[in-house]
C-alpha positions as protocol buffer text, in pm:
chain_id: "A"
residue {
  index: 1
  type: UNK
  ca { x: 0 y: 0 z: 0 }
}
residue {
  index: 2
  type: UNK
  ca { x: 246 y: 218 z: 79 }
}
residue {
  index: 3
  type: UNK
  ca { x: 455 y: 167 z: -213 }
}
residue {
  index: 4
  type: UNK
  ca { x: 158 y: 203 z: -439 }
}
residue {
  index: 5
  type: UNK
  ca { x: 104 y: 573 z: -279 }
}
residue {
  index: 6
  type: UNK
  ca { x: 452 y: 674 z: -326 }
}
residue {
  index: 7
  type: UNK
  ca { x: 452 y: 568 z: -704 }
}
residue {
  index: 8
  type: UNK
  ca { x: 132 y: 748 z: -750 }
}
residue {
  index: 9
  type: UNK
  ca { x: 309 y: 1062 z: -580 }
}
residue {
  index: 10
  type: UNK
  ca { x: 604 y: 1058 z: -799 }
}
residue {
  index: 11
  type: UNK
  ca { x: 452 y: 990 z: -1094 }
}
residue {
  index: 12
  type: UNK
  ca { x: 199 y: 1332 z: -1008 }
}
residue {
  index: 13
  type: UNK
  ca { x: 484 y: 1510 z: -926 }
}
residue {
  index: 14
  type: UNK
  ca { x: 726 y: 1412 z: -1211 }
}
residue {
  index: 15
  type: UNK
  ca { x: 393 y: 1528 z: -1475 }
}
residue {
  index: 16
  type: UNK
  ca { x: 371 y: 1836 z: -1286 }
}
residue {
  index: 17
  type: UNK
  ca { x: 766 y: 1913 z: -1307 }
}
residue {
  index: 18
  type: UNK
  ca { x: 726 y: 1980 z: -1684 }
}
residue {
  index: 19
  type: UNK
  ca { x: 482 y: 2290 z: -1649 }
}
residue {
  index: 20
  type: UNK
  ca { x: 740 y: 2450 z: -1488 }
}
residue {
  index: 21
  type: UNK
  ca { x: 997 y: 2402 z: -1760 }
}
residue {
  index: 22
  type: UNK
  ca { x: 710 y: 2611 z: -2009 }
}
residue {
  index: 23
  type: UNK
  ca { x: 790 y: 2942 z: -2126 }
}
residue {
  index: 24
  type: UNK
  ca { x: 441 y: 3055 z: -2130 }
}
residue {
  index: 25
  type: UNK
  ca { x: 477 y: 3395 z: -2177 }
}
residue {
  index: 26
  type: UNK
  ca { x: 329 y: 3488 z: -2571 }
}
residue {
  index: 27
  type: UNK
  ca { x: 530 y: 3771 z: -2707 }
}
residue {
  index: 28
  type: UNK
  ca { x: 230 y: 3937 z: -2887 }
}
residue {
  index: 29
  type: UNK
  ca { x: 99 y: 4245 z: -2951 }
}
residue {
  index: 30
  type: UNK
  ca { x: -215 y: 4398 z: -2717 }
}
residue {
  index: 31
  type: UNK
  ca { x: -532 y: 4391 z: -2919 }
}
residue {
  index: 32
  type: UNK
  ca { x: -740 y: 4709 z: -2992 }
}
residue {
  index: 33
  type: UNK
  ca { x: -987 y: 4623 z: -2771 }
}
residue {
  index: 34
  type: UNK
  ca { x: -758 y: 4653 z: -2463 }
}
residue {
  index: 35
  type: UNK
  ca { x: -655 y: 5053 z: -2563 }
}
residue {
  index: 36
  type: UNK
  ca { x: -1083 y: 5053 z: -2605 }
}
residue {
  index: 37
  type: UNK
  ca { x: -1108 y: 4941 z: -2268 }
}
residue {
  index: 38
  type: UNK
  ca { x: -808 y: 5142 z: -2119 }
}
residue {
  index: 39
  type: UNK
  ca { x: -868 y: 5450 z: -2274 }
}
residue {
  index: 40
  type: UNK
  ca { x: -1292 y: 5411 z: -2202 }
}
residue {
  index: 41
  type: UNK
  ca { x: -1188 y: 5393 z: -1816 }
}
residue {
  index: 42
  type: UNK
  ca { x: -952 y: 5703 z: -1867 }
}
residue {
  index: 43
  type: UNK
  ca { x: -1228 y: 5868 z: -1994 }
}
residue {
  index: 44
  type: UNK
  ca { x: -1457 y: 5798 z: -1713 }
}
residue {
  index: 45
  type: UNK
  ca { x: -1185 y: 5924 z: -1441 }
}
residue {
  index: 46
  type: UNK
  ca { x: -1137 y: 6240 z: -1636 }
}
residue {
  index: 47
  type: UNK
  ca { x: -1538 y: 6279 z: -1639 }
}
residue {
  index: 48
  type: UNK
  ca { x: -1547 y: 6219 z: -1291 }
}
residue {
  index: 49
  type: UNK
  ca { x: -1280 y: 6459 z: -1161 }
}
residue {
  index: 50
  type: UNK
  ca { x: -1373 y: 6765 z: -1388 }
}
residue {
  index: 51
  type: UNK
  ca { x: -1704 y: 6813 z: -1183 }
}
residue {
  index: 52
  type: UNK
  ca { x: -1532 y: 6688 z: -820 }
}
residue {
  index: 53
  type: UNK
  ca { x: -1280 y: 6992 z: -904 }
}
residue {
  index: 54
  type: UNK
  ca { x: -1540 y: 7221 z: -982 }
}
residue {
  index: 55
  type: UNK
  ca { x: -1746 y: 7165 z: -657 }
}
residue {
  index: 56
  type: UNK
  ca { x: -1428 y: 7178 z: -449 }
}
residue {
  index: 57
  type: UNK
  ca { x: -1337 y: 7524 z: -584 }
}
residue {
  index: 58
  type: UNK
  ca { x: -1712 y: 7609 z: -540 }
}
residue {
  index: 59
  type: UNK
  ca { x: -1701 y: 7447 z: -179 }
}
residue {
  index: 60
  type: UNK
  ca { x: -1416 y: 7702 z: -48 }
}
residue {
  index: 61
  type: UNK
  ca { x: -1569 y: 7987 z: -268 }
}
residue {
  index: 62
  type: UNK
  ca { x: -1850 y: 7952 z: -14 }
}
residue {
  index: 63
  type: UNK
  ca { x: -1670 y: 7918 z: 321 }
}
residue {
  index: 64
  type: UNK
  ca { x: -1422 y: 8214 z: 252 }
}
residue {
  index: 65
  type: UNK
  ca { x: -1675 y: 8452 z: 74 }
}
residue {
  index: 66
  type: UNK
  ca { x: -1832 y: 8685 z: 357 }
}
residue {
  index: 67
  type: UNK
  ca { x: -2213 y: 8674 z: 366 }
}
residue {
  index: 68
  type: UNK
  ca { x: -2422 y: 8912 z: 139 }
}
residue {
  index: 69
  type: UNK
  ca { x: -2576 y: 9197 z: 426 }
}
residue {
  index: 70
  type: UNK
  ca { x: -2941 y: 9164 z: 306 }
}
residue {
  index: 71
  type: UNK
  ca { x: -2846 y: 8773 z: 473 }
}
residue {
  index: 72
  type: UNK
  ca { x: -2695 y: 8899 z: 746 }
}
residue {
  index: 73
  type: UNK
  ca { x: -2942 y: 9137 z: 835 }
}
residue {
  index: 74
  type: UNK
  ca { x: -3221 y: 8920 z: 830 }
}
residue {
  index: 75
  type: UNK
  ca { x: -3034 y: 8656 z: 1046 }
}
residue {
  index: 76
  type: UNK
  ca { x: -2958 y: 8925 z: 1298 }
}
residue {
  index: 77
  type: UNK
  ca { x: -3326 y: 9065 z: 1340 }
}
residue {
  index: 78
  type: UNK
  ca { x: -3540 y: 8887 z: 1546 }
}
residue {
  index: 79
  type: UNK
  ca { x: -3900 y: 8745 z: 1404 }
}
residue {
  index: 80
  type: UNK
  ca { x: -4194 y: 8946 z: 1535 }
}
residue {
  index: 81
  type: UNK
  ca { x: -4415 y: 8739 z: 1364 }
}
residue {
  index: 82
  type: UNK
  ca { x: -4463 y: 8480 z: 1726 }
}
């Protein structure tokens, strides 16, 4: 029994040996529909960012801009409506 697990072993393991001997690498060139596929997720980052950009510079317009004073005024009167 044991002799008949060890042969089976060696012979896996000798078939296996011979994968590693492969080249395997395929010195080809890319196909067109890789660049398609590269380029269409270039375009969708540069799609994306253009309007994140423009609500940053929109964000800190907001919080360094003072207040108009027809705002502020109103804030600072109390109702007398209650």
């Amino acid at each position: 029994m044991k002799s008949t697990v060890k042969n089976a072993l060696l012979v896996f393991i000798g078939s296996v040996s011979t994968a590693f001997a492969a080249d395997g690498v395929e010195k080809g060139e890319n196909s067109l529909l890789l660049f398609l596929f590269l380029g269409f997720g270039a375009l969708i980052i540069v799609f994306q960012t253009i309007p994140g950009i423009l609500l940053f510079f929109s964000m800190l317009k907001g919080l360094f801009m003072s207040a108009p004073k027809e705002t502020a005024l109103a804030a600072e009167k109390p109702d007398k409506t209650s």
